[in-house]
C-alpha positions in Angstrom: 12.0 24.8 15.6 13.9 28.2 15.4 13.5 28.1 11.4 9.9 27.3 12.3 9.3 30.3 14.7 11.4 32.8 12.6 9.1 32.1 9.6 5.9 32.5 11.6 7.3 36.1 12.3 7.9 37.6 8.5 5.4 40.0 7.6 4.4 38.3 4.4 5.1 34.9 4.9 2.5 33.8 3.3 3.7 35.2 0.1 7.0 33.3 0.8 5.8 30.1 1.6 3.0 30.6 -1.6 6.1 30.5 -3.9 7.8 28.0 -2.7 5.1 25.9 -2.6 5.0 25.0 1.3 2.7 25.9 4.6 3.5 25.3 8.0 2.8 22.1 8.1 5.5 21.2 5.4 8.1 22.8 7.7 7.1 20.8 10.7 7.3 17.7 8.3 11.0 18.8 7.5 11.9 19.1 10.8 10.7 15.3 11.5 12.5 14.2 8.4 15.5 15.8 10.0 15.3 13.7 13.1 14.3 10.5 10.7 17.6 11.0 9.0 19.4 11.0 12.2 17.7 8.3 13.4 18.3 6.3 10.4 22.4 6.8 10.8 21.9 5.6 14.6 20.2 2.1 13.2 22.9 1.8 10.8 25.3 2.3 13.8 23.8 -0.4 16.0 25.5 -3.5 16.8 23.6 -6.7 16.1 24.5 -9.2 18.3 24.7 -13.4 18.2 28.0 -12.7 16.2 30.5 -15.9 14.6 28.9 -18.3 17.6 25.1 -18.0 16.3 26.2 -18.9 13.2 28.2 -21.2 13.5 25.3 -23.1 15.8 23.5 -23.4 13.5 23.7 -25.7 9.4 25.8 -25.1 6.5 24.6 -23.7 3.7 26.7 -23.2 0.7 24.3 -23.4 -1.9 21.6 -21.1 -0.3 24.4 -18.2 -0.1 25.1 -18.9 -3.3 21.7 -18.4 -4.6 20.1 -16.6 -1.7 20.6 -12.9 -0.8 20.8 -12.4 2.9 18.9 -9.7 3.6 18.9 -9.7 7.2 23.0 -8.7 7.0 21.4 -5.1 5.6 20.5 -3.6 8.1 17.6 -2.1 6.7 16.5 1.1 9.0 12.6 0.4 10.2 10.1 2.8 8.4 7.3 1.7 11.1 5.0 2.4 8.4 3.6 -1.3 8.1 4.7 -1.9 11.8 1.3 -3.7 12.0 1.5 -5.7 9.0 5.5 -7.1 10.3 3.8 -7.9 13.5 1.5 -9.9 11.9 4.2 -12.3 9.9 5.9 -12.1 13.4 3.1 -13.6 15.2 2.4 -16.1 12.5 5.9 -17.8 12.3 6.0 -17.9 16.3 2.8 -20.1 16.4 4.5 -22.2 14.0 2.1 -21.0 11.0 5.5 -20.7 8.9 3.6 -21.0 5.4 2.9 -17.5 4.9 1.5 -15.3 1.3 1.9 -11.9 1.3 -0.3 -10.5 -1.4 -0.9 -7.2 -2.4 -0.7 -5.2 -5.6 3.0 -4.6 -7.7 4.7 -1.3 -6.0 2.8 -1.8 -2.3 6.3 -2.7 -0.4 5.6 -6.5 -0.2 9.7 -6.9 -0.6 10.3 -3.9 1.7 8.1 -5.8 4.2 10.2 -8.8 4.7 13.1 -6.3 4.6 12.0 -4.6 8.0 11.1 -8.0 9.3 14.4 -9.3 8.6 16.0 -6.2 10.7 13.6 -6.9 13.4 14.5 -10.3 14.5 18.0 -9.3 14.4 17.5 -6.1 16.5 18.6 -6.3 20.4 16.0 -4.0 21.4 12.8 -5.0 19.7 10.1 -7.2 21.0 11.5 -10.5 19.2 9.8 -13.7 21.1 13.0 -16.6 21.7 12.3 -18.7 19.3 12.5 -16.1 16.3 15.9 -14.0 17.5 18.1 -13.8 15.3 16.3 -16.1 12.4 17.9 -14.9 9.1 15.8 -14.2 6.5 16.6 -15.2 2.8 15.1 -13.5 -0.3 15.0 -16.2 -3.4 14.1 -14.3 -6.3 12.5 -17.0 -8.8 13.7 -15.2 -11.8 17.2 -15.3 -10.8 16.7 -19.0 -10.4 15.0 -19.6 -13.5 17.6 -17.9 -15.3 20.8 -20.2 -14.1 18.5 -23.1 -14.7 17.4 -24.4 -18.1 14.2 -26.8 -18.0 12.1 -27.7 -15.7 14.1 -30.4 -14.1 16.7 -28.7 -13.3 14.6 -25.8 -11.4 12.9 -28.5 -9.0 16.4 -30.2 -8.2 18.1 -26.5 -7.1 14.8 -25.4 -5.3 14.8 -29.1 -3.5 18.2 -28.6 -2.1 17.9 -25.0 -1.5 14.8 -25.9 0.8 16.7 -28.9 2.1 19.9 -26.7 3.4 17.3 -24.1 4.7 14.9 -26.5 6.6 18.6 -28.6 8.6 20.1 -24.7 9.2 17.3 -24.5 11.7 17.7 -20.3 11.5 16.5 -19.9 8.4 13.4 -18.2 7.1 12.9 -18.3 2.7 11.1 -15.7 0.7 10.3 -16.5 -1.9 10.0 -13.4 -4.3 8.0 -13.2 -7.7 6.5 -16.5 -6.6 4.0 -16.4 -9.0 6.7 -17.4 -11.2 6.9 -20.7 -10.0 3.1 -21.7 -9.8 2.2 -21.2 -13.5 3.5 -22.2 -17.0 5.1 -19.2 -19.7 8.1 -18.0 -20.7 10.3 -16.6 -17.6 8.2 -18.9 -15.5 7.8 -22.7 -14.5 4.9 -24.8 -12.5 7.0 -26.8 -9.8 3.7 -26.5 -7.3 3.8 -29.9 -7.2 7.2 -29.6 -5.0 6.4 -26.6 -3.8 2.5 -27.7 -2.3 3.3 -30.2 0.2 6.2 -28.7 2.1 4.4 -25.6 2.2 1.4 -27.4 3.8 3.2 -29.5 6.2 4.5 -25.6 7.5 7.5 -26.6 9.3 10.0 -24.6 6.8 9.0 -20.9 7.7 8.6 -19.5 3.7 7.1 -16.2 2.9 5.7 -16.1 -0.8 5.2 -12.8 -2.0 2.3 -12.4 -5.2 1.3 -10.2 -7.2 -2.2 -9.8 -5.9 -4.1 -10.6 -9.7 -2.0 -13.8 -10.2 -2.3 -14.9 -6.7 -6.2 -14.9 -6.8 -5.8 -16.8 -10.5 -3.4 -19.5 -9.5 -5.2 -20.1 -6.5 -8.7 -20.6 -8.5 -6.6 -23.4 -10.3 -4.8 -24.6 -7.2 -7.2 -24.7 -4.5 -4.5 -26.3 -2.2 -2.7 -23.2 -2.1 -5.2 -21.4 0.2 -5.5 -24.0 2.3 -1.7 -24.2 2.8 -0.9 -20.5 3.6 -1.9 -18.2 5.7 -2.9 -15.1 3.5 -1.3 -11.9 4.6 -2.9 -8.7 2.5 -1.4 -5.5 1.8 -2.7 -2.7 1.0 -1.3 0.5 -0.9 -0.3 3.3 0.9 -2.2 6.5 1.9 -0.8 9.9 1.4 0.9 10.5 4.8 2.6 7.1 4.7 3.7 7.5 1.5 5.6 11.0 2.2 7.2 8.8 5.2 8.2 6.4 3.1 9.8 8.8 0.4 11.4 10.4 3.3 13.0 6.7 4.5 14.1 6.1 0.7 15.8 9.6 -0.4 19.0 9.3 1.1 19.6 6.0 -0.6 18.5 7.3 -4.3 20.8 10.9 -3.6 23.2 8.8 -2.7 23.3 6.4 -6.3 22.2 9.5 -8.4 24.7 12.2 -6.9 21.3 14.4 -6.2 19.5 16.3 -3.6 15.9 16.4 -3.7 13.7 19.2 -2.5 10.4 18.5 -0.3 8.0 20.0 -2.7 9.2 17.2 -4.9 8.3 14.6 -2.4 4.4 15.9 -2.5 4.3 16.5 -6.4 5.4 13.1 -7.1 2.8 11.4 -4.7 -0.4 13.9 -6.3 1.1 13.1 -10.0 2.0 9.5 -9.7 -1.6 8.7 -8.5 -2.7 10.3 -11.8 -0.6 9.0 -14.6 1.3 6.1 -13.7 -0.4 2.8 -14.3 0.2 -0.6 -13.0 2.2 0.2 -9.9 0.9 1.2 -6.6 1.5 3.4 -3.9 4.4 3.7 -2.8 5.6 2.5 -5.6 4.6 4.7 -8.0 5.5 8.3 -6.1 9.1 6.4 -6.0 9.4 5.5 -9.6 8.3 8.9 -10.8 10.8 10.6 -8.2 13.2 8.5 -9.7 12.4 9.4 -13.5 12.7 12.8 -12.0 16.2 12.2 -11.7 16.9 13.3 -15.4 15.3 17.1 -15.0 17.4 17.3 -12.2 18.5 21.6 -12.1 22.0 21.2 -11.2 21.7 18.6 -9.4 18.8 19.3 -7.5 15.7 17.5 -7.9 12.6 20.1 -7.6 9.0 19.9 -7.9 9.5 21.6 -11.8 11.9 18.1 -12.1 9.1 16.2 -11.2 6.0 17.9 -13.6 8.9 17.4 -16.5 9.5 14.0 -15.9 5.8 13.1 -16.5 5.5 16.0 -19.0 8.4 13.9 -21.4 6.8 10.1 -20.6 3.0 11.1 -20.5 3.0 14.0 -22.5 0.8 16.1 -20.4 1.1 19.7 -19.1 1.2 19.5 -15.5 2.6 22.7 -14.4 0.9 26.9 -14.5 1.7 28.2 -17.7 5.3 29.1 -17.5 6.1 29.7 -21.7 5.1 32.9 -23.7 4.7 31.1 -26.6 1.7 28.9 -25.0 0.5 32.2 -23.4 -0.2 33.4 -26.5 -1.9 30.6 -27.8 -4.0 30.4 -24.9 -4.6 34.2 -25.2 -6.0 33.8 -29.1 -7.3 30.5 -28.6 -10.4 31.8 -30.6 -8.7 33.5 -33.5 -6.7 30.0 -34.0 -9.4 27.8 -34.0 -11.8 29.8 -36.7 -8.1 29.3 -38.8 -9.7 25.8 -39.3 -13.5 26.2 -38.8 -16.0 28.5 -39.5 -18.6 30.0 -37.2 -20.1 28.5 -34.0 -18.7 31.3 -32.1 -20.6 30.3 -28.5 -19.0 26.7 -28.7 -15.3 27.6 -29.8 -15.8 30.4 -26.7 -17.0 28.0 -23.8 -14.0 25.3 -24.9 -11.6 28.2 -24.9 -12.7 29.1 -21.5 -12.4 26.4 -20.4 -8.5 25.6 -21.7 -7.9 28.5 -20.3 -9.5 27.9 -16.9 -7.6 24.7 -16.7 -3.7 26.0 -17.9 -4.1 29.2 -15.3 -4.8 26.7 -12.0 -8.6 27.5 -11.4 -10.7 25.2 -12.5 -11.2 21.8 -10.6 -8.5 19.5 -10.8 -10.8 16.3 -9.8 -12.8 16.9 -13.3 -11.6 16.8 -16.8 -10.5 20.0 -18.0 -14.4 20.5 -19.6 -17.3 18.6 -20.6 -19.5 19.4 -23.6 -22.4 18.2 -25.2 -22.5 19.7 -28.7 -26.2 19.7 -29.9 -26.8 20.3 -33.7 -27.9 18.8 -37.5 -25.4 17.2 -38.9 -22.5 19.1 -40.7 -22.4 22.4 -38.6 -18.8 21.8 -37.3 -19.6 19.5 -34.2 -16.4 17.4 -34.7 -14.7 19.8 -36.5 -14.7 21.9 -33.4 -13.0 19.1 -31.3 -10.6 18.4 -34.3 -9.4 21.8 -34.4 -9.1 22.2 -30.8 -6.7 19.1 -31.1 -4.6 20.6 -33.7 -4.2 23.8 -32.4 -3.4 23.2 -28.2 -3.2 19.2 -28.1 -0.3 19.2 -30.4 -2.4 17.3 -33.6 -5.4 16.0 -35.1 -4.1 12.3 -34.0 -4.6 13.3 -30.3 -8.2 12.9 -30.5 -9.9 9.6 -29.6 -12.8 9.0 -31.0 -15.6 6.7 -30.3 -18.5 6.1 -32.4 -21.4 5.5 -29.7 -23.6 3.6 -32.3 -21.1 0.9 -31.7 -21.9 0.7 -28.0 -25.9 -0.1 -28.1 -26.5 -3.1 -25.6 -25.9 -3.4 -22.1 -22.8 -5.8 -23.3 -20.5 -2.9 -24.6 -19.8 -1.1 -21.6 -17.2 -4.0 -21.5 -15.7 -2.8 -24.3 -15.9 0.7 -23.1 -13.7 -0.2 -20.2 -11.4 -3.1 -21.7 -7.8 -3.6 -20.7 -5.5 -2.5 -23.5 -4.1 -6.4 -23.2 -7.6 -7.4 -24.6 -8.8 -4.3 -26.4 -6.6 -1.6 -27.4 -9.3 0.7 -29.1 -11.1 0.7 -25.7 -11.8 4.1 -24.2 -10.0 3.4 -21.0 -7.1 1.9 -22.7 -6.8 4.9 -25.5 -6.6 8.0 -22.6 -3.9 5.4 -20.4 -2.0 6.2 -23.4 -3.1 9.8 -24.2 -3.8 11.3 -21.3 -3.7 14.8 -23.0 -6.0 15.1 -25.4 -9.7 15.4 -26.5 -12.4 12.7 -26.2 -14.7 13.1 -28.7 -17.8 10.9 -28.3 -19.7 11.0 -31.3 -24.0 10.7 -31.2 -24.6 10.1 -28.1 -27.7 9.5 -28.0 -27.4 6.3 -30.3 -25.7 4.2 -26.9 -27.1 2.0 -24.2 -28.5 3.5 -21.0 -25.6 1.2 -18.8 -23.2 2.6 -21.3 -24.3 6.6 -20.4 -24.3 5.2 -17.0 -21.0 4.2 -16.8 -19.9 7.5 -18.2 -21.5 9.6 -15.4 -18.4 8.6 -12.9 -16.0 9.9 -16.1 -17.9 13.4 -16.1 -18.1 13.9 -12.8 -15.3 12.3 -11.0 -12.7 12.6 -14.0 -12.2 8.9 -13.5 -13.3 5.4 -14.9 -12.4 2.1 -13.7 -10.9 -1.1 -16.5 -12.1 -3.8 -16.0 -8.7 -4.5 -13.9 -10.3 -2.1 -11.3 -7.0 0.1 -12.2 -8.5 4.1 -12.2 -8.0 5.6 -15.5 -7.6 9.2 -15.0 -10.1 11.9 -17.4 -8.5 15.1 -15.6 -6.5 16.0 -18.4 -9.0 15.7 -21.3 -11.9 17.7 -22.8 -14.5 15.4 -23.2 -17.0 16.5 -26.0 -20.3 14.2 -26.8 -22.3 15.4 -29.8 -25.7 14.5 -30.6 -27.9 15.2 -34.0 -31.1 14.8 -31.6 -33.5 17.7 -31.9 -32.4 18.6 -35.0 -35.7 19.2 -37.0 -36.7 21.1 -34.0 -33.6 23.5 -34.1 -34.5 24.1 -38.3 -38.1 24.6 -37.2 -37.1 27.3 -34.8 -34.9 28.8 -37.6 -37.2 28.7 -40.2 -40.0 30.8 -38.0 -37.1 33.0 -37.7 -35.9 33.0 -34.1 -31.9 33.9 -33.5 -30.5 30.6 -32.1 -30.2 33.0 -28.9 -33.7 33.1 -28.6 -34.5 30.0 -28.3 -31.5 28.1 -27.6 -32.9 28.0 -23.5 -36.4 26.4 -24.6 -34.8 23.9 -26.7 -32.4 22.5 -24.1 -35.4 22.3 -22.1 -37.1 20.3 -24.4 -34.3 18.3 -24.8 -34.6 17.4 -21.5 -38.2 16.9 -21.1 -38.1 14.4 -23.7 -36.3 11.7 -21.3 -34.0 10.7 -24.8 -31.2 11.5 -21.7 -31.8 11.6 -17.9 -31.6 14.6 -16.6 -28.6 13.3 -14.1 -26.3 12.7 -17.1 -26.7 15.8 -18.7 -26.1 18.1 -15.8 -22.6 16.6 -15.6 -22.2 18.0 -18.7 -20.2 21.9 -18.5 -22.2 23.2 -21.3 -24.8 22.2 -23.2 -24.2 24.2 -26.7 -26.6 24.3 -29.9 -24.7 24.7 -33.3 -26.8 26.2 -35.5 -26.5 25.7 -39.5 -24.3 27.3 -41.7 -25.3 29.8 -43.7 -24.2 30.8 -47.5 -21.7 33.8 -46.7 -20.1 31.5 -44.0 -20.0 28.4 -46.1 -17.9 31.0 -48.7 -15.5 30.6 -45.9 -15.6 27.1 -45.7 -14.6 27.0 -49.4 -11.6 28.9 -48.6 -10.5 26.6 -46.2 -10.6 23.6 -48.0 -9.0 25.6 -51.1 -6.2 26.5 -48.6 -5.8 22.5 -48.1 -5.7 21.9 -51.3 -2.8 24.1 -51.8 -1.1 22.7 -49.0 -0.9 19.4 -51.0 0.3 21.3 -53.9 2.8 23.1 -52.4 5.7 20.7 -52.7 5.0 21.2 -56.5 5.4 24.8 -56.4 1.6 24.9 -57.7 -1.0 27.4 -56.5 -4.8 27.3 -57.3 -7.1 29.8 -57.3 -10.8 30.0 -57.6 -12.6 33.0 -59.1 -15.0 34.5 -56.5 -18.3 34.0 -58.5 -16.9 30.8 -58.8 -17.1 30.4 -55.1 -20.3 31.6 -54.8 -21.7 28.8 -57.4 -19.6 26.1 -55.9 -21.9 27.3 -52.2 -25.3 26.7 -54.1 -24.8 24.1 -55.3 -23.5 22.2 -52.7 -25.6 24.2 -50.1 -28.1 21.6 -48.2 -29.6 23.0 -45.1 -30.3 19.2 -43.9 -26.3 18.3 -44.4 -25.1 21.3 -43.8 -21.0 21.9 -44.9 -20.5 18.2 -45.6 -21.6 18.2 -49.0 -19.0 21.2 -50.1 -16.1 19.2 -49.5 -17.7 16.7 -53.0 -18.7 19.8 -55.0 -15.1 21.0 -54.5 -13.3 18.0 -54.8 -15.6 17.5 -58.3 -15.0 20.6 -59.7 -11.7 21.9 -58.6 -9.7 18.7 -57.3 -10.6 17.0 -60.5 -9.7 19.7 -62.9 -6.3 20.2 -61.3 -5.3 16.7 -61.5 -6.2 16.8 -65.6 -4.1 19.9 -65.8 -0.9 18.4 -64.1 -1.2 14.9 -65.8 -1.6 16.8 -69.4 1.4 18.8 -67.9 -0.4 22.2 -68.8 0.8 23.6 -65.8 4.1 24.0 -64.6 6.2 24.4 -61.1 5.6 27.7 -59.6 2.6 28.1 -62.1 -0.7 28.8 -61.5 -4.3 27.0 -61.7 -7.1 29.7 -62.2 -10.3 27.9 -62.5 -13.3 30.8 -63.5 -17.4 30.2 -62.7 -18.2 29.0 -66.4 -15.1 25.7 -66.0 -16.9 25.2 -62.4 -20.7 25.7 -64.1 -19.9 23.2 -66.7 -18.5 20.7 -64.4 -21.2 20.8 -62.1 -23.8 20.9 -64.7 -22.5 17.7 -66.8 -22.8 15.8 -63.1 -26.4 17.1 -62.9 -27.5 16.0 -66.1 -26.1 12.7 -65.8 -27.8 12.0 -61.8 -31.0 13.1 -64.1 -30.7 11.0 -66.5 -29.6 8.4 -63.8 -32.7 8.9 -61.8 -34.7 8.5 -65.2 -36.1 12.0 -64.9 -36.0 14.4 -68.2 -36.9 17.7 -66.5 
């Protein structure tokens, strides 16, 4: 409380506590841990009573130590977290209801449950009714078993005497962990349920199965019995409060194996990022596994918050901390210049995603949305996808961390099923692509080709950042730029230019129109960021484009110490011919390919040109070339002019 009070006297302790990442409340929080700690050592301390006479009361059970792990000998410290939840299974076993389920979702503290209630019965001082004190709880874990036994057989033989020694000790309570395992057929598991069925519904050996929630609700669906011969105990994952106490109650035990110290701040960055990236696990279980990981980034021995953003930085390969590196400063900085390296023009739409990047990497924008939304609105060919191509290569570390989804595949009410698949059952699915990319850029190309319940379904990913499998697991969008292009409008856009508006003029209107038409409801495009209109490429620009794809052409050759070069008129026939205001830069990717590509390849095959030569192709080899392919598509399309 001193530390408290002298802190609230500094002159600019807000500064302080802004660095370090804390407010008042966090201290007050320390100060409880503190007493936690202390009160955890006194636990450890107390003497449980009953001693060699209890025991010895009660049956023998050689087997069941062999097999079993006592758990009430651990003295596991009470967390009082799911104080309500223990009091339940205490309840139920003193009315006699001893065949118990506790279900609930992997990483929830199902084990950690019948932990505490093992401590409780043997506690002196809790509320323990007679007929419980000093009941010892067991913990079978069904993979251990199945792993000493070999077939089948053998399994329902050691279960039936380990049930047998626990039923005449008369002290014992089973849990049964992983019991999914022994209500299904696969490898690592075995169906014994017919063994395990009636002596769970006669109830009078107290057994505590604890499920995997999913599996539970599918064996029971095949075994109807089951529900009728447990009593169904649910639990939930953990808020955010209860899962800092919870982190607080498990830290000394993983400084202790990992020879670490953790800081606070760590505690509160592992719960925020854990709920974002790691899958499958739930709370507390996944702020515990990611403080673990963290373990490895440890800064000389002490785990910090930095420790934590690495540890999912190096598994998830996200960016989860302010910009810290000069180098990514920089790219941020020229985020422009970079991206017109690989694509001409557009200058509005390579602005508004730059903003955005740098909105996100600086700590301003909204962390509960994707870093930005787009709809890109355009003919065809004006650099739509290139945009979100380049803006994968140059910040999300490669062209390959784009995912891509063709909406024309995803007409009929059906596909959102596919949108949404698990990765088990669909790998290319949208959910199951960004579970393992988180970083990177969603490009979701025409739009306006899916199904209404498809753009529906979408709406929670733009607004929220979020989209729920179809295991009802939340797939987080907060770390990608989703872009959606459309061709829709685009005779209107040419019309606009051809009367000679400036695509500023009329770029309002035409968004207008856009939505006036109903193609998309007006609630699903104002999710969108920005709504921006490419306009087509003109001649002097698509000069540039010829450049670039002359620079990757050289890029192949450069292993061969082989340079081409193209004379500028040639350039400037190669953009006429290939120049299509409807297709706009796509067709100048063929015309090069068929005049220059091709006349390379002759040259090295005839071996005319040599390592660390050079290939200089003038107008007249590029108007021949292009003229022979004319006259033969005339002659093709039987026309003589």
């Amino acid at each position: 409380m001193l530390i408290l009070a002298l802190v609230r006297q500094l002159p600019a302790k807000d500064t302080l506590l802004g660095h370090l990442q804390l407010n008042e409340d966090d201290i007050l929080r320390g100060i409880n841990w503190y007493h936690h700690l202390q009160d955890m050592v006194a636990q450890g301390r107390r003497r449980r009573s009953g001693g060699i006479g209890r025991d010895w009361s009660f049956g023998w059970i050689p087997r069941l130590s062999r097999y079993g792990q006592n758990i009430s000998e651990q003295r596991t410290p009470l967390t009082e977290v799911r104080s309500e939840v223990v009091g339940q299974l205490q309840g139920l076993l003193e009315k006699g209801r001893g065949s118990i389920a506790l279900v609930g979702q992997n990483g929830v503290g199902k084990t950690q449950i019948v932990h505490e209630l093992a401590s409780r019965l043997m506690d002196t001082s809790a509320k323990v009714p007679h007929a419980l004190q000093y009941h010892q709880v067991f913990m079978l874990d069904a993979s251990r078993l199945l792993s000493v036994a070999s077939n089948p057989g053998q399994i329902e033989v050691l279960v039936d005497s380990l049930l047998g020694e626990a039923f005449a000790a008369k002290n014992i309570i089973l849990c049964l962990d992983n019991a999914q395992l022994f209500f299904e057929e696969g490898v690592g598991s075995v169906d014994i349920s017919t063994l395990l069925l009636p002596i769970l519904e006669a109830g009078r050996l107290p057994i505590i199965l604890s499920m995997d929630e999913q599996r539970y609700l599918q064996i029971s669906k095949r075994l109807p019995a089951l529900n009728g011969a447990v009593q169904r105990v649910n639990v939930a994952p953990l808020n955010e409060a209860d899962t800092l106490k919870v982190l607080e109650h498990k830290l000394p035990y993983i400084e202790y194996a990992h020879k670490v110290t953790y800081m606070y701040q760590a505690l509160k960055v592992a719960y925020s990022l854990s709920a974002r990236y790691v899958y499958d696990i739930s709370m507390p279980g996944q702020a515990v596994s990611l403080l673990e990981a963290a373990v490895e980034y440890a800064e000389d021995g002490l785990v910090t918050a930095r420790s934590v953003q690495k540890a999912v930085e190096q598994t998830v390969g996200v960016k989860t901390a302010a910009v810290d590196d000069e180098t990514e400063r920089e790219t941020l900085l020229n985020m422009e210049k970079l991206i017109h390296e690989r694509m001409i023009g557009q200058d509005r739409a390579v602005g508004v995603v730059s903003d955005a990047l740098r909105r996100a990497r600086s700590g301003v924008r909204n962390q509960d949305r994707p870093v930005g939304t787009f709809l890109f609105l355009g003919p065809t060919g004006v650099g739509k996808t290139e945009l979100a191509k380049s803006l994968a290569a140059v910040y999300f570390g490669g062209e390959e961390n784009i995912i891509r989804l063709d909406m024309n595949e995803f007409v009929s009410a059906k596909d959102v099923d596919r949108l949404i698949a698990d990765g088990t059952e669909d790998a290319q699915s949208l959910t199951a692509q960004v579970m393992k990319r988180p970083f990177s850029v969603v490009l979701l190309d025409e739009i306006e080709k899916a199904h209404s319940s498809v753009l529906s379904t979408l709406l929670q990913l733009l607004d929220e950042g979020i989209l729920r499998d179809t295991r009802n697991r939340e797939v987080s969008f907060k770390d990608t730029i989703v872009i959606a292009t459309s061709n829709a409008g685009a005779d209107r856009i040419q019309e606009f230019l051809h009367r000679g508006y400036a695509l500023e003029e009329f770029e309002d209107q035409f968004v207008d129109e856009l939505i006036s038409s109903n193609l998309f409801h007006p609630e699903f495009l104002n999710r969108f960021d920005e709504m921006v209109v490419f306009r087509p490429l003109q001649k002097d620009e698509l000069v540039k484009v010829v450049d670039l794809i002359l620079l990757a052409v050289n890029k192949n050759l450069a292993s061969q110490k082989i340079t081409v070069t193209v004379a500028e008129d040639a350039k400037a026939y190669l953009v006429e011919a290939g120049y299509d205001p409807r297709l706009g830069a796509r067709p100048m990717r063929r015309v090069v390919q068929r005049a220059v590509e091709n006349t390379v390849a002759k040259q090295l095959l005839a071996k005319e040109v040599q390592p660390g030569g050079v290939v200089e192709i003038s107008r007249e080899q590029v108007e021949s070339i292009i003229q022979t392919k004319q006259k033969a598509d005339r002659i093709q399309d039987g026309s003589t002019d």
